[in-house]
DSSP file (Angstrom, degrees, kcal/mol; ACC not computed):
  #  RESIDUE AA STRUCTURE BP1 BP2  ACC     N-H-->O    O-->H-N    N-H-->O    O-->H-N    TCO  KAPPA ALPHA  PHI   PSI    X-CA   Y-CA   Z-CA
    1    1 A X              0   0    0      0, 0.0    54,-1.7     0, 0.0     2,-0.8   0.000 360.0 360.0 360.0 147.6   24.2  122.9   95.7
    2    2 A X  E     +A   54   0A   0     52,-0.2    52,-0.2     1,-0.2     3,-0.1  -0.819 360.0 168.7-108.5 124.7   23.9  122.3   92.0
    3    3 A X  E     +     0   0A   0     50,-2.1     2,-0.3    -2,-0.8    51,-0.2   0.901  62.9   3.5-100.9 -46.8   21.0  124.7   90.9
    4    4 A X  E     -A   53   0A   0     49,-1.9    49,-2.1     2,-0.1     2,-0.3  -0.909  48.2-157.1-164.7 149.3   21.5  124.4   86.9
    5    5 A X  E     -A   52   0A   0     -2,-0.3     3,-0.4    47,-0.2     2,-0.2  -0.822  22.2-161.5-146.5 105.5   23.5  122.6   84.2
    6    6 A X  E     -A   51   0A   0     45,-2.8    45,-4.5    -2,-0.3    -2,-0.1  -0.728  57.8  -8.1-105.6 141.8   23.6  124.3   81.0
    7    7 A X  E     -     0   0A   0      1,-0.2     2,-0.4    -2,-0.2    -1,-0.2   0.830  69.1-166.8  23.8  70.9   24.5  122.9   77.3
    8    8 A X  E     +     0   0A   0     -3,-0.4     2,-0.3    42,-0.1    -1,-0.2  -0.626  11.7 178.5 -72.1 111.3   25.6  119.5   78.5
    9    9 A X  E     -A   49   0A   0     40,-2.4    40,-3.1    -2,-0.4     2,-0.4  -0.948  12.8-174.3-117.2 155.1   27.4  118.1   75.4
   10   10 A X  E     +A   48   0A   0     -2,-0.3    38,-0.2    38,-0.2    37,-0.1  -0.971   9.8 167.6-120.3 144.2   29.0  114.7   75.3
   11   11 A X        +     0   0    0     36,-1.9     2,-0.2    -2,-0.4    37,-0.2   0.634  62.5  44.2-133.4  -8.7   30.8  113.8   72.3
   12   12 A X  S    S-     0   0    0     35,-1.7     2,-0.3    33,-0.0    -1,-0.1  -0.619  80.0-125.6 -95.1 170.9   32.9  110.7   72.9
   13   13 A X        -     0   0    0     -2,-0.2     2,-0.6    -3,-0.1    -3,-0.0  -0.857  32.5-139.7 -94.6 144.9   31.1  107.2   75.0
   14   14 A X        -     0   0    0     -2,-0.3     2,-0.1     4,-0.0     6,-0.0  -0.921   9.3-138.1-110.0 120.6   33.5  106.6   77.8
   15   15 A X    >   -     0   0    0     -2,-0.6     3,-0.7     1,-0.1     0, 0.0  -0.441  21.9-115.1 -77.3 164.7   34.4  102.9   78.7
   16   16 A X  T 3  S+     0   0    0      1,-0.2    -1,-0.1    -2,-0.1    -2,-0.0   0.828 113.0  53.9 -79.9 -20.2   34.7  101.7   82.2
   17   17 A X  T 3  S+     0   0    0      2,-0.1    -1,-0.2     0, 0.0     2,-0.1   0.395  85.2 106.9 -22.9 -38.7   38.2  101.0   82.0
   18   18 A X  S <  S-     0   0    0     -3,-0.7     2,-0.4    24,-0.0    -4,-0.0  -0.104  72.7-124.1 -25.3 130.2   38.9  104.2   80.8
   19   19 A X        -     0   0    0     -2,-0.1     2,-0.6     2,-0.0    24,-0.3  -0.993  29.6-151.5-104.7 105.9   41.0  107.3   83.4
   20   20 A X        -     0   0    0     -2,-0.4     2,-0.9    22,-0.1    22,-0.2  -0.808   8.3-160.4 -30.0  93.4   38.6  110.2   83.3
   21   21 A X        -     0   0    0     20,-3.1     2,-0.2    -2,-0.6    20,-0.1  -0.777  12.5-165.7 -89.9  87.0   40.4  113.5   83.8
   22   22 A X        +     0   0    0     -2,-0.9     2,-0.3    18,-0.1    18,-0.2  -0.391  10.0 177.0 -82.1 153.1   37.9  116.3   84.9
   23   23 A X  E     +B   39   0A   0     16,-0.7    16,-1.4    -2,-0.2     2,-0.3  -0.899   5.2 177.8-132.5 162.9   38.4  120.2   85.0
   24   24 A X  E     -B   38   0A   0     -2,-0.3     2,-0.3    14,-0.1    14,-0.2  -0.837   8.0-163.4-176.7 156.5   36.3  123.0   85.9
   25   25 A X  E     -B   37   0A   0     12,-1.7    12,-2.1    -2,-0.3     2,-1.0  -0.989  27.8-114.3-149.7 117.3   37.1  126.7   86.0
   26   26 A X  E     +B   36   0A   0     10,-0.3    10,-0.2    -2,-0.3     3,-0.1  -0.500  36.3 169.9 -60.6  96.7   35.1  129.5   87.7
   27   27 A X        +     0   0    0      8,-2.1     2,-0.2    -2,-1.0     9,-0.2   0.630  59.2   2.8 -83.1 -18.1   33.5  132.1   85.1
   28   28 A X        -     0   0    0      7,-0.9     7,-0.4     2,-0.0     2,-0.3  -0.999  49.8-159.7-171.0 159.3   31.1  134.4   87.0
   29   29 A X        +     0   0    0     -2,-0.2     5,-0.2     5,-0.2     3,-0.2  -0.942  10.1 178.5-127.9 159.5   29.7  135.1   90.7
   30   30 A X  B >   -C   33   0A   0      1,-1.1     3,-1.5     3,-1.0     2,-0.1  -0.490  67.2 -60.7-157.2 113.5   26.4  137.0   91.4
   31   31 A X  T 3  S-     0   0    0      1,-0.2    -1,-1.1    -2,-0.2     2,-0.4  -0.500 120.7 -12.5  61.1-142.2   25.7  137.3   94.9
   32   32 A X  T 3  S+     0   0    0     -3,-0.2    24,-3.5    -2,-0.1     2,-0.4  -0.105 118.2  89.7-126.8  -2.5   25.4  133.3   96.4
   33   33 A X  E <   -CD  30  55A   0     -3,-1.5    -3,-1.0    -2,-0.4     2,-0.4  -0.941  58.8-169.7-129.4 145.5   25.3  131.7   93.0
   34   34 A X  E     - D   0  54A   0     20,-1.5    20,-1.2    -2,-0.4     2,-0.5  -0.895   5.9-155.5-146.3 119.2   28.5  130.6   91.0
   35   35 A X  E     + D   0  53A   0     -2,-0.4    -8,-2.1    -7,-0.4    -7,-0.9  -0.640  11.9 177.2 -98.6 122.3   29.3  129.4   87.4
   36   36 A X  E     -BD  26  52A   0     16,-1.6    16,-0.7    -2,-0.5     2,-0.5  -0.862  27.1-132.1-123.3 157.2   31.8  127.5   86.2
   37   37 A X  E     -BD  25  51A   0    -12,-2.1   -12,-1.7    -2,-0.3     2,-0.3  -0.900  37.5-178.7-110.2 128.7   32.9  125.9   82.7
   38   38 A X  E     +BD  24  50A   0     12,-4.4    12,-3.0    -2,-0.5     2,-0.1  -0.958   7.7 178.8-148.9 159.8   33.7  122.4   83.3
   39   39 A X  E     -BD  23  49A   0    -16,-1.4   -16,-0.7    -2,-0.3     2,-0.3  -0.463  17.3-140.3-133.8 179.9   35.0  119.4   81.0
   40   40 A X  E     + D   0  48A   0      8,-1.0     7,-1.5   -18,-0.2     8,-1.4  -0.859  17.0 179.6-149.5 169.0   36.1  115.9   80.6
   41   41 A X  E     - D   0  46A   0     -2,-0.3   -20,-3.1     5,-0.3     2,-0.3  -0.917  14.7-159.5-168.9 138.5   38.7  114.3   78.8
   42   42 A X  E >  S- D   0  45A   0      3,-0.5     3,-1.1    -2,-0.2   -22,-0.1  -0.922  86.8 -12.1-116.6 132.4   40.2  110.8   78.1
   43   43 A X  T 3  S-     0   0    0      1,-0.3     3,-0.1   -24,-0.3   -23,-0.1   0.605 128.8 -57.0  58.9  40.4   43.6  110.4   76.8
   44   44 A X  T 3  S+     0   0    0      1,-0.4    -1,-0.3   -23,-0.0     2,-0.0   0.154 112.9 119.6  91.1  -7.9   43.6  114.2   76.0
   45   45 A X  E <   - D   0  42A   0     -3,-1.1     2,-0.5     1,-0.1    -3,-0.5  -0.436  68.0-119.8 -62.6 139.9   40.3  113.8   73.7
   46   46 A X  E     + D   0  41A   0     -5,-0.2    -5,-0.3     1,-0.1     3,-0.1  -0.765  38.9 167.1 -68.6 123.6   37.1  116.1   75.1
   47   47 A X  E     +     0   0A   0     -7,-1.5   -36,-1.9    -2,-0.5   -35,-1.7   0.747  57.5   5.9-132.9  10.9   34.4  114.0   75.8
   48   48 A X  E     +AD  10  40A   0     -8,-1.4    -8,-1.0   -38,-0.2    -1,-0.4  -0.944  56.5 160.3-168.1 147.7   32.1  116.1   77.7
   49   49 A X  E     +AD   9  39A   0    -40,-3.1   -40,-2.4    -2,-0.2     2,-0.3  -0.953  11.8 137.8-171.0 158.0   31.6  120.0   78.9
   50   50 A X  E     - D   0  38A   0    -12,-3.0   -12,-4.4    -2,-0.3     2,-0.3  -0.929  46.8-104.4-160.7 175.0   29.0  122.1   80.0
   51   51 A X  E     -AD   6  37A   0    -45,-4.5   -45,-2.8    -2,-0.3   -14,-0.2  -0.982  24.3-152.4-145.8 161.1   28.7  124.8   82.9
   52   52 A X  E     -AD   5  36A   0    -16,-0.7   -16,-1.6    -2,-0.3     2,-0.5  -0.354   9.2-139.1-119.6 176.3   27.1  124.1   85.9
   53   53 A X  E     -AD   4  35A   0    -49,-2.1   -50,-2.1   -18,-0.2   -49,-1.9  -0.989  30.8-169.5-141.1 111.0   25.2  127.1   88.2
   54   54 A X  E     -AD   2  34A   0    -20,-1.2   -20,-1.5    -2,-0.5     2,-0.5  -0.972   8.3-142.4-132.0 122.8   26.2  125.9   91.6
   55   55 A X  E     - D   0  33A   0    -54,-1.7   -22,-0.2    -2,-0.4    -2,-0.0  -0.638  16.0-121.1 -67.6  98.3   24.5  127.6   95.1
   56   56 A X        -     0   0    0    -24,-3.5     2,-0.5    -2,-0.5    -1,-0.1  -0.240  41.1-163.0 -58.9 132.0   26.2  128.5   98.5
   57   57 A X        -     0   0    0      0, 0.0    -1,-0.1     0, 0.0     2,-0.1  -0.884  22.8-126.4-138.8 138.3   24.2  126.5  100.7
   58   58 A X        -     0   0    0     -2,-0.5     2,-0.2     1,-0.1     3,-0.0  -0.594  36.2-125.9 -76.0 136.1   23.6  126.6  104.9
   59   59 A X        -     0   0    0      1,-0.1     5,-0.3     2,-0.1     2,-0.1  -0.480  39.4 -96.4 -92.8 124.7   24.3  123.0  106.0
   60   60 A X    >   -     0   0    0     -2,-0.2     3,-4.0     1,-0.2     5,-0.3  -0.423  44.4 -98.3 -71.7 137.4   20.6  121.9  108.2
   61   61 A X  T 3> S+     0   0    0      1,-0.3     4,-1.3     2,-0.2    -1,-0.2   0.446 122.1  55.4  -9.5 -37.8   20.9  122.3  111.8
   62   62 A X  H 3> S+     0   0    0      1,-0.3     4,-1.4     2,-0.2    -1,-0.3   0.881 111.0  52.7 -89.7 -30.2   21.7  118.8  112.9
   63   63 A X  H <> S+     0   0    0     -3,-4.0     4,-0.9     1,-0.2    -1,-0.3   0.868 110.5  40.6 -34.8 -55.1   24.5  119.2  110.4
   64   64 A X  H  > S+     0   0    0     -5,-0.3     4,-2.5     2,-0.2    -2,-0.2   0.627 118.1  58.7 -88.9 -22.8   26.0  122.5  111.8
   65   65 A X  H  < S+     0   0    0     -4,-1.3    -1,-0.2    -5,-0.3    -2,-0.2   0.981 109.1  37.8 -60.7 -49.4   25.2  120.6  115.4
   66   66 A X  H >< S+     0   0    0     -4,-1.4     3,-1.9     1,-0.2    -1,-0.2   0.802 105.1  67.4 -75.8 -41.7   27.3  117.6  114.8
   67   67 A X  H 3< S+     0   0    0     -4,-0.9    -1,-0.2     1,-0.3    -2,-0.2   0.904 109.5  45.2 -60.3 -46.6   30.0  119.9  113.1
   68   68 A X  T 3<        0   0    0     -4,-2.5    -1,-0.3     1,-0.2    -2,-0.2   0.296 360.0 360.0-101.9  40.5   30.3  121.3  117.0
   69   69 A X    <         0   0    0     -3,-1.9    -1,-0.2     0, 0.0    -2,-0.1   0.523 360.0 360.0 -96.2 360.0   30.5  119.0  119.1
């Protein structure tokens, strides 16, 4: 689950036409919560990065039901 997204820069506009390459790299753990530094790029240019704070999360029952049938 995405808890947080810190010092979101863009610097390029992206057209729709345009191949979007994304990355994203694991930087830190603490207990259930996990941070990663992550990017975009067209035609090797950055045109966006931030890192995002993302949250192990228990799927609701009717989810985990369906998962065992």
């Amino acid at each position: 689950m995405l808890s947080a997204i810190k010092r979101m820069k863009f610097f390029h506009a992206v057209h729709a036409e345009e191949r979007i390459v994304l990355r994203a790299a694991k930087i830190g753990e603490m207990g259930e919560l996990f941070q990663f530094k992550v990017g975009a790029g067209v035609d090797g240019k950055r045109v966006a990065e931030s890192k995002l704070v993302l949250s192990k999360a228990t799927p609701p029952q009717a989810a985990r039901d369906s998962l065992n049938r």
